[in-house]
VEXTOR-531737 format. One record per atom (N, C-alpha, C, O): residue number from 1; atom name; z, y, x. Coordinates in pm, 1 decimal, always signed. Example, Ala and Ser with C-alpha at 12.3 -4.5 7.8 and 13.67 -1.06 7.14 Angstrom:
<bamars>
BAMAR, 1, N, +780.0, -569.0, +1319.0 $
BAMAR, 1, CA, +780.0, -450.0, +1230.0 $
BAMAR, 1, C, +780.0, -330.0, +1320.0 $
BAMAR, 1, O, +846.5, -331.9, +1423.6 $
BAMAR, 2, N, +708.0, -225.0, +1285.0 $
BAMAR, 2, CA, +714.0, -106.0, +1367.0 $
BAMAR, 2, C, +787.0, +3.0, +1290.0 $
BAMAR, 2, O, +803.9, +113.8, +1340.9 $
</bamars>
This chain:
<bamars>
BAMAR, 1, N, +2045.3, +1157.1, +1261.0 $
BAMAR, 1, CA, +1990.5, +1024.1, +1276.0 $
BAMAR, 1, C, +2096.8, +921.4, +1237.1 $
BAMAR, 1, O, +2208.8, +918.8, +1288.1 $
BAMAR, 2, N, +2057.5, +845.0, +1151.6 $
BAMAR, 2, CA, +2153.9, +711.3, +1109.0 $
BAMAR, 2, C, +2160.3, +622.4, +1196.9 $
BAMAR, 2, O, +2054.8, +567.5, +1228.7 $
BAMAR, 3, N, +2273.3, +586.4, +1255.4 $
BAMAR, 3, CA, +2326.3, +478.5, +1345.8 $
BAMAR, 3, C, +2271.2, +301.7, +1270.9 $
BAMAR, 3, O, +2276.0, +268.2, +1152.5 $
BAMAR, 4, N, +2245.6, +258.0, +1334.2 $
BAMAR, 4, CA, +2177.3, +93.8, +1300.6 $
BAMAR, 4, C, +2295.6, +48.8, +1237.3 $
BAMAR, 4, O, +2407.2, +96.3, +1258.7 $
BAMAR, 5, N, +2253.3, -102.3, +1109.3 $
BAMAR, 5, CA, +2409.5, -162.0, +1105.2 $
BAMAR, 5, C, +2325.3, -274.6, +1093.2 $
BAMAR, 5, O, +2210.2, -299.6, +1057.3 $
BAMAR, 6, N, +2446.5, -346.3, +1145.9 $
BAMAR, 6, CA, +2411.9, -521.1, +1171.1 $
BAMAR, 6, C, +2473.8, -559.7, +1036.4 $
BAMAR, 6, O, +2595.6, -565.6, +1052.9 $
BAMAR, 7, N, +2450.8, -579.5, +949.0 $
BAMAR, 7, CA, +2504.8, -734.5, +829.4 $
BAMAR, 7, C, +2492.4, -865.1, +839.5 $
BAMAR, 7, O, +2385.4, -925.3, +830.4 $
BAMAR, 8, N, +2617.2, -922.4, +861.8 $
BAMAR, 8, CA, +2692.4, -1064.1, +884.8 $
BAMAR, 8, C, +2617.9, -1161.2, +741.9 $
BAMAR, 8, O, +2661.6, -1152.6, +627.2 $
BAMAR, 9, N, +2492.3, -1255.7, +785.3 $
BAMAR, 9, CA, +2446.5, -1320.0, +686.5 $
BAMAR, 9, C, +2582.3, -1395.5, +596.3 $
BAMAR, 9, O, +2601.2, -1382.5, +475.4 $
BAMAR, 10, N, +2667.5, -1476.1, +692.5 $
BAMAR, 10, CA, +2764.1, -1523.6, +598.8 $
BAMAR, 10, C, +2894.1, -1434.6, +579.6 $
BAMAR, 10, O, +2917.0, -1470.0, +463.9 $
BAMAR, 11, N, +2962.2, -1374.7, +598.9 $
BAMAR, 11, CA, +3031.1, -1274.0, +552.3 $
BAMAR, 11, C, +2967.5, -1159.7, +459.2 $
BAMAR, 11, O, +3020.9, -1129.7, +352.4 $
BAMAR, 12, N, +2898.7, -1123.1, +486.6 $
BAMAR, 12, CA, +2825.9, -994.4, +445.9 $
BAMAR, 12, C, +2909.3, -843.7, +508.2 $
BAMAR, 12, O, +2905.8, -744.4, +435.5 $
BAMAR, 13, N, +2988.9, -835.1, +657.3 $
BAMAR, 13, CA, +3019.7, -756.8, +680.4 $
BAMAR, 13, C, +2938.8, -680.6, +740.9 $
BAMAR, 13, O, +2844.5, -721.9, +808.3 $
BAMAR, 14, N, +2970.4, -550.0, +721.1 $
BAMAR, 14, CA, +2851.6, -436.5, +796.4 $
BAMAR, 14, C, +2910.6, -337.0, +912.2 $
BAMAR, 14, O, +2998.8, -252.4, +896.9 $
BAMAR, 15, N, +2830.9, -372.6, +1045.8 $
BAMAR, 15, CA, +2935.7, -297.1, +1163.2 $
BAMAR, 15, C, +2814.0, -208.9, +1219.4 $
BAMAR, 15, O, +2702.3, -260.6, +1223.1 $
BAMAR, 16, N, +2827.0, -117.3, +1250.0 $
BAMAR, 16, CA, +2759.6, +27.4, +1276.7 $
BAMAR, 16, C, +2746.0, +24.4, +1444.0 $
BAMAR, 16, O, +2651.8, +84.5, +1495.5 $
BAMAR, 17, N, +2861.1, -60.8, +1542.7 $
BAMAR, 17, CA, +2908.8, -63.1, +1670.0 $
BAMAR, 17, C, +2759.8, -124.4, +1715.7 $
BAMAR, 17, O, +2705.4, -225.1, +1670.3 $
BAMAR, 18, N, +2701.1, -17.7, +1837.5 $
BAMAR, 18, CA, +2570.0, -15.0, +1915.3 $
BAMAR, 18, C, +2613.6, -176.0, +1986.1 $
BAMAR, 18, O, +2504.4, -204.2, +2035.5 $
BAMAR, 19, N, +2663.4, -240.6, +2004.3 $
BAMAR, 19, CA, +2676.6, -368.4, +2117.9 $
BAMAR, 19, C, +2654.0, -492.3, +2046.8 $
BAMAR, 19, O, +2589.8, -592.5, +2078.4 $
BAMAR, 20, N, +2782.4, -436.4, +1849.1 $
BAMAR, 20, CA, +2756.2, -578.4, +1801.8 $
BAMAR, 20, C, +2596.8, -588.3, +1668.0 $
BAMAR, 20, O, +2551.2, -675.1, +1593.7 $
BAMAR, 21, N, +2569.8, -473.7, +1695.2 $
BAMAR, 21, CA, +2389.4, -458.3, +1634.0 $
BAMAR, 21, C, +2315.1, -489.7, +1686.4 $
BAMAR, 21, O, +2224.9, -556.6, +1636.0 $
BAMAR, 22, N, +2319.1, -445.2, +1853.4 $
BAMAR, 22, CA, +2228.7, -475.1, +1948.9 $
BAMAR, 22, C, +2226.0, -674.9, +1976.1 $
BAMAR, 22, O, +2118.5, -730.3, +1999.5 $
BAMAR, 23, N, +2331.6, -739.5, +1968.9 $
BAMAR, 23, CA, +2388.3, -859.3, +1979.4 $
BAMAR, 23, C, +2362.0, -927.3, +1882.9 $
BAMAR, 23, O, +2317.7, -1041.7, +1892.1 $
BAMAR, 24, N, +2390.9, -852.5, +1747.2 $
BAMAR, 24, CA, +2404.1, -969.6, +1629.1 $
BAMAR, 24, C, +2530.7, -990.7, +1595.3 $
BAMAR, 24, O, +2563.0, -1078.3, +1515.1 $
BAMAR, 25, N, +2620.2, -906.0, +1657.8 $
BAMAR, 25, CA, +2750.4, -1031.8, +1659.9 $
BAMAR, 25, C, +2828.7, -951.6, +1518.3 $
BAMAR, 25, O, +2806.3, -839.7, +1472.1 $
BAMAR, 26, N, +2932.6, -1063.5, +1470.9 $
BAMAR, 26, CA, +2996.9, -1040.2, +1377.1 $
BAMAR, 26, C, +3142.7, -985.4, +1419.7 $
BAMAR, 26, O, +3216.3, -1045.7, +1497.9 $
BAMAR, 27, N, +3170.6, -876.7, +1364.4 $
BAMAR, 27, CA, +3337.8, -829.4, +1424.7 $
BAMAR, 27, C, +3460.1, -945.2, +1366.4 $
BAMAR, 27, O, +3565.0, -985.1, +1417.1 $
BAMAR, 28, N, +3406.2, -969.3, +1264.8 $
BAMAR, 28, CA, +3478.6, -1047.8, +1181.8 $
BAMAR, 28, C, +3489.2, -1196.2, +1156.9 $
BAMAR, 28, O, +3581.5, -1258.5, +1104.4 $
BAMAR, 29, N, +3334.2, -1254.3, +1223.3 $
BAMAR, 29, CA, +3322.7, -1369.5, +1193.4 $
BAMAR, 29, C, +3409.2, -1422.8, +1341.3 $
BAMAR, 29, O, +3489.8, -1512.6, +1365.8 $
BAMAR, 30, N, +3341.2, -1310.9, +1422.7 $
BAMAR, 30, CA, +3356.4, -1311.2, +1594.9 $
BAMAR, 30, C, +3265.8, -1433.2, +1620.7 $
BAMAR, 30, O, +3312.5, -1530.0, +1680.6 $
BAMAR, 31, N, +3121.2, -1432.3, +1572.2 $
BAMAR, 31, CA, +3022.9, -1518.4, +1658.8 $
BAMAR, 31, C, +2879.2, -1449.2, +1605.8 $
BAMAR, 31, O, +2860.4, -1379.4, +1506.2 $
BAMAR, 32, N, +2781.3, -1495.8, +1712.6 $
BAMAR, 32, CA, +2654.3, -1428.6, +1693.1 $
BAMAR, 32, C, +2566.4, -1499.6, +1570.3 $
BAMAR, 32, O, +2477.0, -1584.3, +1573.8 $
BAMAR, 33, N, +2634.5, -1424.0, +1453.4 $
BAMAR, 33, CA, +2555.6, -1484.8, +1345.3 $
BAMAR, 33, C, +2442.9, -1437.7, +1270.4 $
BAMAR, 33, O, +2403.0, -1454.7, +1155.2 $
BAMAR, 34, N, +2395.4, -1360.0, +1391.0 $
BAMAR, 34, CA, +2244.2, -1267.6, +1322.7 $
BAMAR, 34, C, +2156.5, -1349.1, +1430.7 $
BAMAR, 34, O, +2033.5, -1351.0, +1431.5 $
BAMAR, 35, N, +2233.4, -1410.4, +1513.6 $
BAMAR, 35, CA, +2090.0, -1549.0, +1646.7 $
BAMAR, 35, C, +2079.9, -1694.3, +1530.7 $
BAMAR, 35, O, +2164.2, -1775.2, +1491.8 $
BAMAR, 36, N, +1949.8, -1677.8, +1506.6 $
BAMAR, 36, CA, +1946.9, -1813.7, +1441.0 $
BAMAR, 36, C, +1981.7, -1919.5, +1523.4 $
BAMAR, 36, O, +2059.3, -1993.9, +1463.5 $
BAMAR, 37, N, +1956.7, -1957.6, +1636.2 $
BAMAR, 37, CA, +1980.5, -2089.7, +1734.2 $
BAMAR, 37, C, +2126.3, -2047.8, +1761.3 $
BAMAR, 37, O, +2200.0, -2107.7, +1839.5 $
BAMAR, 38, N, +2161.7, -1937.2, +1687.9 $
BAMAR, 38, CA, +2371.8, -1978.5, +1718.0 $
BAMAR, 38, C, +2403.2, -2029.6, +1565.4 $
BAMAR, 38, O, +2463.6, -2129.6, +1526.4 $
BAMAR, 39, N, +2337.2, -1919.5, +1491.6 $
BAMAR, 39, CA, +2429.7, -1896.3, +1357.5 $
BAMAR, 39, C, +2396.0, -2044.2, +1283.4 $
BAMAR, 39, O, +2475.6, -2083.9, +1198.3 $
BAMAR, 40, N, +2336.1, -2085.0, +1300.0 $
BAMAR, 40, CA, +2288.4, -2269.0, +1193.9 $
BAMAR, 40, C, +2395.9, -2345.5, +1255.9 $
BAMAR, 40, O, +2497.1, -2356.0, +1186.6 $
BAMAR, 41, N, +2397.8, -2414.0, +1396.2 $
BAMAR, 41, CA, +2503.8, -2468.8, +1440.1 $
BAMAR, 41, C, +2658.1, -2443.7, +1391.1 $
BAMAR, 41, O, +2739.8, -2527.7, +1353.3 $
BAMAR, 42, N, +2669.5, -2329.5, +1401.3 $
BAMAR, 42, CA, +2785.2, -2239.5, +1377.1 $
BAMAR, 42, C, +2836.0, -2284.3, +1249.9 $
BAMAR, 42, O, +2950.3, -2329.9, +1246.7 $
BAMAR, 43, N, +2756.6, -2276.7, +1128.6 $
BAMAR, 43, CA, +2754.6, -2286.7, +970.5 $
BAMAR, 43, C, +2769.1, -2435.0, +984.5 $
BAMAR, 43, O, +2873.0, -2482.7, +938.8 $
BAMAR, 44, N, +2691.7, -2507.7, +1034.2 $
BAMAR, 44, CA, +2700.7, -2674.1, +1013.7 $
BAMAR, 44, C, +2853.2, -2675.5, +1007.2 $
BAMAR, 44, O, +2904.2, -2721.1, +904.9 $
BAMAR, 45, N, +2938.6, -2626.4, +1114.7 $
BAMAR, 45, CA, +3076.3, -2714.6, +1116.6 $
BAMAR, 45, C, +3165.4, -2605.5, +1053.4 $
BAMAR, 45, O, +3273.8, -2590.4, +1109.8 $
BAMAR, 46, N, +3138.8, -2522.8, +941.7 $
BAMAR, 46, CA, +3231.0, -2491.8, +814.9 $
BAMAR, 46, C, +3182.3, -2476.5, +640.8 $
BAMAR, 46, O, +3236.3, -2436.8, +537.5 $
BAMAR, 47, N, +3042.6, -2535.9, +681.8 $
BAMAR, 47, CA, +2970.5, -2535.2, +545.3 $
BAMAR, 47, C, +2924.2, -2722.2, +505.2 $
BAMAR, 47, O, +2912.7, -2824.9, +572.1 $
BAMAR, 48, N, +2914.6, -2697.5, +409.6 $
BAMAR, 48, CA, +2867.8, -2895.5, +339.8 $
BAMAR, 48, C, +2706.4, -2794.2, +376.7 $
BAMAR, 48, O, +2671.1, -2676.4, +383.9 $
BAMAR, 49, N, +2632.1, -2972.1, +395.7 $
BAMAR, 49, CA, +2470.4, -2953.9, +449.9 $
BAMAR, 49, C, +2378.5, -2858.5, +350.7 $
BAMAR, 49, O, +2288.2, -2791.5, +400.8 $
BAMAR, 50, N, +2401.9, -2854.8, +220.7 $
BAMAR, 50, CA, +2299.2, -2817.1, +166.6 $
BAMAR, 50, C, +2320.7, -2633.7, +188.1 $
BAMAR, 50, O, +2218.6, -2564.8, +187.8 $
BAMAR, 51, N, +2410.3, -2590.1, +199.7 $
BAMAR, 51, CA, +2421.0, -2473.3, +252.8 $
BAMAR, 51, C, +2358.3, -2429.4, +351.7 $
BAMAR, 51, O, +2291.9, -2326.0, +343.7 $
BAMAR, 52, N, +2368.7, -2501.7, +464.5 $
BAMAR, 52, CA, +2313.1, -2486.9, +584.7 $
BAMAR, 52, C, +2195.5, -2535.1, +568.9 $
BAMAR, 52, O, +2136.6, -2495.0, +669.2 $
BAMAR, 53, N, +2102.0, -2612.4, +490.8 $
BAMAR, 53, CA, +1943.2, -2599.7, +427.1 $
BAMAR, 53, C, +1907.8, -2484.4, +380.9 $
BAMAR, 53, O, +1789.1, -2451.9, +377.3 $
BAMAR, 54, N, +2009.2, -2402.6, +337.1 $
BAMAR, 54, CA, +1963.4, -2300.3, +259.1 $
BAMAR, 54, C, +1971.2, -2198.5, +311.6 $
BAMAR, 54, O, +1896.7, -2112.0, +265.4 $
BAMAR, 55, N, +2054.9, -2160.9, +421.2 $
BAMAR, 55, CA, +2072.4, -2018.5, +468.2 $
BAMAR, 55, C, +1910.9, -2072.4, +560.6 $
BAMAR, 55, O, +1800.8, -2018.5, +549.0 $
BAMAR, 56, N, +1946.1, -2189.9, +646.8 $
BAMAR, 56, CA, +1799.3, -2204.4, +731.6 $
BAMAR, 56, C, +1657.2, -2177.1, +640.2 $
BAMAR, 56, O, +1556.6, -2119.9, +682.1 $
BAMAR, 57, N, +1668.8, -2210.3, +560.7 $
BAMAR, 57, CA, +1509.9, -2200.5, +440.2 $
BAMAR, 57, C, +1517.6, -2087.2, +433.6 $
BAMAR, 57, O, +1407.2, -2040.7, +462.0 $
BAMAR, 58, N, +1616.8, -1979.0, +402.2 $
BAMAR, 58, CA, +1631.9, -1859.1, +379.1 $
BAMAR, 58, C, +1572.9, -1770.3, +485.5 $
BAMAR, 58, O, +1470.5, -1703.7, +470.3 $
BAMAR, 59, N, +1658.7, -1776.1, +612.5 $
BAMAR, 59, CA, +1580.4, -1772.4, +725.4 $
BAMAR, 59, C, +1438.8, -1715.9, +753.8 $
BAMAR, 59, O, +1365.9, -1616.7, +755.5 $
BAMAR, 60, N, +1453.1, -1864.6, +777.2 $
BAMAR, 60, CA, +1278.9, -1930.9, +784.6 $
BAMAR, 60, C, +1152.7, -1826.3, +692.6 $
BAMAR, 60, O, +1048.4, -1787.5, +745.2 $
BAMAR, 61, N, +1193.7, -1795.6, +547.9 $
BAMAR, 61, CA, +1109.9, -1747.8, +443.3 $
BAMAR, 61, C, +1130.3, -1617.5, +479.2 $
BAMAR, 61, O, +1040.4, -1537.3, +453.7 $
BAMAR, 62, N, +1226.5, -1581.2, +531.2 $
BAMAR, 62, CA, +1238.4, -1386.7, +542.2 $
BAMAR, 62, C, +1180.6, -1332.5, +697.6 $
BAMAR, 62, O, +1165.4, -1212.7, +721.7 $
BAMAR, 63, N, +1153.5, -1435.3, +791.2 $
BAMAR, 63, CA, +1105.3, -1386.6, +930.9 $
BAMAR, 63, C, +932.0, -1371.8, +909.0 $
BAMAR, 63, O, +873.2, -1452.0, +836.5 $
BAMAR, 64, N, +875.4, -1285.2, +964.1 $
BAMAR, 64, CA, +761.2, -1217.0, +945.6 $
BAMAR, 64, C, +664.7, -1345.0, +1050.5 $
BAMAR, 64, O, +669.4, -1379.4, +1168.6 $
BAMAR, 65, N, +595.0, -1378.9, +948.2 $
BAMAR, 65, CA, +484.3, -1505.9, +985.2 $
BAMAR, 65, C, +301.7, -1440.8, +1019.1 $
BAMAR, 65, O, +246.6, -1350.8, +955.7 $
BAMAR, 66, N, +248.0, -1512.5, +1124.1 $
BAMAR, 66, CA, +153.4, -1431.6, +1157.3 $
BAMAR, 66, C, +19.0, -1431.6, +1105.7 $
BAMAR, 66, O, -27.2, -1545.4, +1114.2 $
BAMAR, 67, N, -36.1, -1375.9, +1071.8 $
BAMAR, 67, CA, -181.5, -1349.6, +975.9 $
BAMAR, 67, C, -234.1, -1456.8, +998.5 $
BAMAR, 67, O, -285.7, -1493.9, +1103.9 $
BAMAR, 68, N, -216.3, -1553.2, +828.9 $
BAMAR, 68, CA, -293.1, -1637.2, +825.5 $
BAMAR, 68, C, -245.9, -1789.1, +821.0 $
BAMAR, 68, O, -312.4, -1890.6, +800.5 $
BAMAR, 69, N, -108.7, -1772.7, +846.8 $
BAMAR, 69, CA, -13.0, -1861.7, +900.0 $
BAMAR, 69, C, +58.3, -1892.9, +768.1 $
BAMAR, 69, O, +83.6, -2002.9, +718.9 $
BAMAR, 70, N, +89.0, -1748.9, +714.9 $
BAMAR, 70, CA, +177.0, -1810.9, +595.3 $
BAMAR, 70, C, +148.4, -1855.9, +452.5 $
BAMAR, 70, O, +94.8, -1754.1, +408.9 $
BAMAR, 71, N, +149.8, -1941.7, +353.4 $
BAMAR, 71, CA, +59.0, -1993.3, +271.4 $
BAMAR, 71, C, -73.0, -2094.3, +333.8 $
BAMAR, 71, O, -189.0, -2106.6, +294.5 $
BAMAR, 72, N, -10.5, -2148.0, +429.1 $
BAMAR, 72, CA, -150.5, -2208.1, +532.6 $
BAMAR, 72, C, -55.5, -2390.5, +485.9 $
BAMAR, 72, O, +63.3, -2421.3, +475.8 $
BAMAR, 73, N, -173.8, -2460.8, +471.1 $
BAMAR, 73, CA, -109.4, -2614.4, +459.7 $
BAMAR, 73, C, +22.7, -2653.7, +574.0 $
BAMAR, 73, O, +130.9, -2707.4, +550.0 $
BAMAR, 74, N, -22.7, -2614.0, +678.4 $
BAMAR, 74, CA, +102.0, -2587.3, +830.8 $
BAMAR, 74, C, +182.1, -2536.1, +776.1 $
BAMAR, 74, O, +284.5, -2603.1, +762.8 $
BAMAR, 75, N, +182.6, -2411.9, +723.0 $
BAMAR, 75, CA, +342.5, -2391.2, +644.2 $
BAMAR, 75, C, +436.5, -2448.5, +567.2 $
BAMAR, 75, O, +558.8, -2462.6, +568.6 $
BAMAR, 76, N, +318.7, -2486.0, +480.1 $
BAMAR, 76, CA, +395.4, -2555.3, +379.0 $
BAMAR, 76, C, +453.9, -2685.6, +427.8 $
BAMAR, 76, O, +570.7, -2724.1, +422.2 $
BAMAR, 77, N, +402.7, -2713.9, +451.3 $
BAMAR, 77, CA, +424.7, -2863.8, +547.6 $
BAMAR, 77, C, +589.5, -2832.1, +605.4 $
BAMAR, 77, O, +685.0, -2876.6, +541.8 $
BAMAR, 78, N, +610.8, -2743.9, +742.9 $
BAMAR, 78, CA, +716.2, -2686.4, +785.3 $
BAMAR, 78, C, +776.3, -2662.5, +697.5 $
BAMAR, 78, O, +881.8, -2724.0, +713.1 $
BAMAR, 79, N, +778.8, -2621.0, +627.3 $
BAMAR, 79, CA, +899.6, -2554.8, +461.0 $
BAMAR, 79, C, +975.0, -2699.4, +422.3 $
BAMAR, 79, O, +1094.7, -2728.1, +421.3 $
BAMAR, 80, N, +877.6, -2764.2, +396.6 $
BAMAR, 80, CA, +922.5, -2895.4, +335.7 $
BAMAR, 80, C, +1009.0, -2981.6, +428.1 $
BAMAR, 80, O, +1108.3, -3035.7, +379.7 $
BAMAR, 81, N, +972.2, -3002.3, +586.1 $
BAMAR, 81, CA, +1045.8, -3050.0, +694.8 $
BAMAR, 81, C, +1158.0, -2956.3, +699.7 $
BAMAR, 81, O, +1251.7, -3000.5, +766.1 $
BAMAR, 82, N, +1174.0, -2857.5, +657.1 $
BAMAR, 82, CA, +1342.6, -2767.4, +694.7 $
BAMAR, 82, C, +1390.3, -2781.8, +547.8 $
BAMAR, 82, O, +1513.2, -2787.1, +544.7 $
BAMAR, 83, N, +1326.5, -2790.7, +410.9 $
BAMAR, 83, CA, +1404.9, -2841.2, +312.3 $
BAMAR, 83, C, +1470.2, -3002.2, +354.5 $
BAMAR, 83, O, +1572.5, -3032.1, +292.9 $
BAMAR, 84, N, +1440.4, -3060.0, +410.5 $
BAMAR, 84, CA, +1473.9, -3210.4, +415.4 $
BAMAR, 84, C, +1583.6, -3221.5, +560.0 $
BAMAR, 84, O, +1640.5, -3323.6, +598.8 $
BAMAR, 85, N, +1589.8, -3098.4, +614.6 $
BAMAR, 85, CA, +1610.0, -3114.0, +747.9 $
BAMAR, 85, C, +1781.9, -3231.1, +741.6 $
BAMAR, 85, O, +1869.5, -3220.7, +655.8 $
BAMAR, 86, N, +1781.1, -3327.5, +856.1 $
BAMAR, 86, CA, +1882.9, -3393.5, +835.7 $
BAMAR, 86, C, +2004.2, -3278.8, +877.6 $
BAMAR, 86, O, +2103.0, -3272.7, +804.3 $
BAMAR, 87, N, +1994.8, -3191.1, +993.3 $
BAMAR, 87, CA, +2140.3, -3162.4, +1054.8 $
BAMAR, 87, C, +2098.1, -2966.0, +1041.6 $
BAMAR, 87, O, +1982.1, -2927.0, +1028.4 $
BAMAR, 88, N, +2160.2, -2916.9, +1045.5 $
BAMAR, 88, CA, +2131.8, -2764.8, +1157.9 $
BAMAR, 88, C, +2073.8, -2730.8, +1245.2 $
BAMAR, 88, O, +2021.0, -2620.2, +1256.8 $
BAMAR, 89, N, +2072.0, -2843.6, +1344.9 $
BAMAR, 89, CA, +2055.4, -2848.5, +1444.4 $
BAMAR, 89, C, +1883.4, -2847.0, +1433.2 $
BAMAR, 89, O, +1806.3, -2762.9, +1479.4 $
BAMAR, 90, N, +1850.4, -2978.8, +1349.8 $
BAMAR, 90, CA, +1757.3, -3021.9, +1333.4 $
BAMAR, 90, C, +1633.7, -2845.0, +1280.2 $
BAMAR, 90, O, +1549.9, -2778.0, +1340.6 $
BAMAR, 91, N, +1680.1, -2842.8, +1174.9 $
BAMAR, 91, CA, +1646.6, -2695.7, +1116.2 $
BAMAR, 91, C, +1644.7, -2597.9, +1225.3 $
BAMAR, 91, O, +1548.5, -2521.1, +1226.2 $
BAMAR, 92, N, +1703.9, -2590.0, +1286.9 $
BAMAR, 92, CA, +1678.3, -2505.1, +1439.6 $
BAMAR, 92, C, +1546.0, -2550.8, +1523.2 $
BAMAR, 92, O, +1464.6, -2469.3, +1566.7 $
BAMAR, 93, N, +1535.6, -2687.4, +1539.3 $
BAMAR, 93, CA, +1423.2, -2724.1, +1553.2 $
BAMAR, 93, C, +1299.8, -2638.7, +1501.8 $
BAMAR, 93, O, +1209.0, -2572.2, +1551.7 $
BAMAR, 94, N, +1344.7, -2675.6, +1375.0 $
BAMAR, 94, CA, +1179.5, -2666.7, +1327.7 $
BAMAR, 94, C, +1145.1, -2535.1, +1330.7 $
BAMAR, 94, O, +1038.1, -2483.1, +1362.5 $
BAMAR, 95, N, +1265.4, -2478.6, +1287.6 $
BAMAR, 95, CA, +1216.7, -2289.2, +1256.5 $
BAMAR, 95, C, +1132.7, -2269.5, +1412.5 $
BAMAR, 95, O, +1013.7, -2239.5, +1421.6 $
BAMAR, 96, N, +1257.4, -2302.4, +1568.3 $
BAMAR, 96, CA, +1145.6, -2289.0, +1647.8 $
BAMAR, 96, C, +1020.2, -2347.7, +1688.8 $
BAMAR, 96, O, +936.7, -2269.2, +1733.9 $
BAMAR, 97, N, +987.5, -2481.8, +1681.5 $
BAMAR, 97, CA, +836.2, -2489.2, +1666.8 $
BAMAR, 97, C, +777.4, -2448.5, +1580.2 $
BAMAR, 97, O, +662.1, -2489.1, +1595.0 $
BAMAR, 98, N, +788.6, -2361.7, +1451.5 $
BAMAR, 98, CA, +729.1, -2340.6, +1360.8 $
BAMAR, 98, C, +648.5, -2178.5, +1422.6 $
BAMAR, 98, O, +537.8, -2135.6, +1390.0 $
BAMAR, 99, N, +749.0, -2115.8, +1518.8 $
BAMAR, 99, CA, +711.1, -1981.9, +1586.9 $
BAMAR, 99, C, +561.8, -1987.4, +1687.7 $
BAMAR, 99, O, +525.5, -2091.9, +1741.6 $
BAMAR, 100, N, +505.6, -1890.0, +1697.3 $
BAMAR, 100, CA, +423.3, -1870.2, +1796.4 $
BAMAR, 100, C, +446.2, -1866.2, +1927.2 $
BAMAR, 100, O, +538.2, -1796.9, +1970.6 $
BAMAR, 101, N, +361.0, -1944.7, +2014.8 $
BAMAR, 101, CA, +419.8, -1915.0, +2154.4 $
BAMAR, 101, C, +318.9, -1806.5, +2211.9 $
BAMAR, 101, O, +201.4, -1814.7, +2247.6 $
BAMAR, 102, N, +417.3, -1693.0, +2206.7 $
BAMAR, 102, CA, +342.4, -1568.4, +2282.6 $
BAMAR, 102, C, +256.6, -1581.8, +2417.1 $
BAMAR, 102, O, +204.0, -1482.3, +2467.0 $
</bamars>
């Protein structure tokens, strides 16, 4: 059986360790940069903004959206509010209201 590996969106390091897969966390970055509500903040204060538009859009486009939801005017709409987003922070916003509340 193959052991899980976590990959560090901004590094691209790959750690096999059950705690920092289970976590997200980066050995290398040493912060939880697989939690979107860490890793955007995180990026704001060593990246210029349009980066941090882009890993968030990136994000945003690769998390599994629910039947019916995606390609829906509501989406698009949301896409366009996290392309424009003013801060990280902000983009954290939206990705989470953009989620379902279970």
């Amino acid at each position: 059986m193959t052991a899980e590996v976590f990959q560090c969106p901004y590094c691209s390091t790959r750690t096999r360790h059950p705690q920092d897969v289970a976590s997200q966390y980066c050995p290398v970055c040493h912060w939880w940069t697989g939690v979107t509500e860490m890793y955007l903040p995180w990026l704001a204060e060593r990246e210029p903004l349009d980066v941090v538009r882009h890993a968030a859009l990136s994000i945003y486009l690769r998390e599994p959206m629910p039947v019916g939801f995606a390609g829906s005017p509501a989406d698009m709409e949301i896409r366009e509010h996290l392309a424009a987003a003013a801060s990280a922070e902000d983009a954290v916003v939206i990705i989470m209201m953009s989620r379902p509340v279970a």
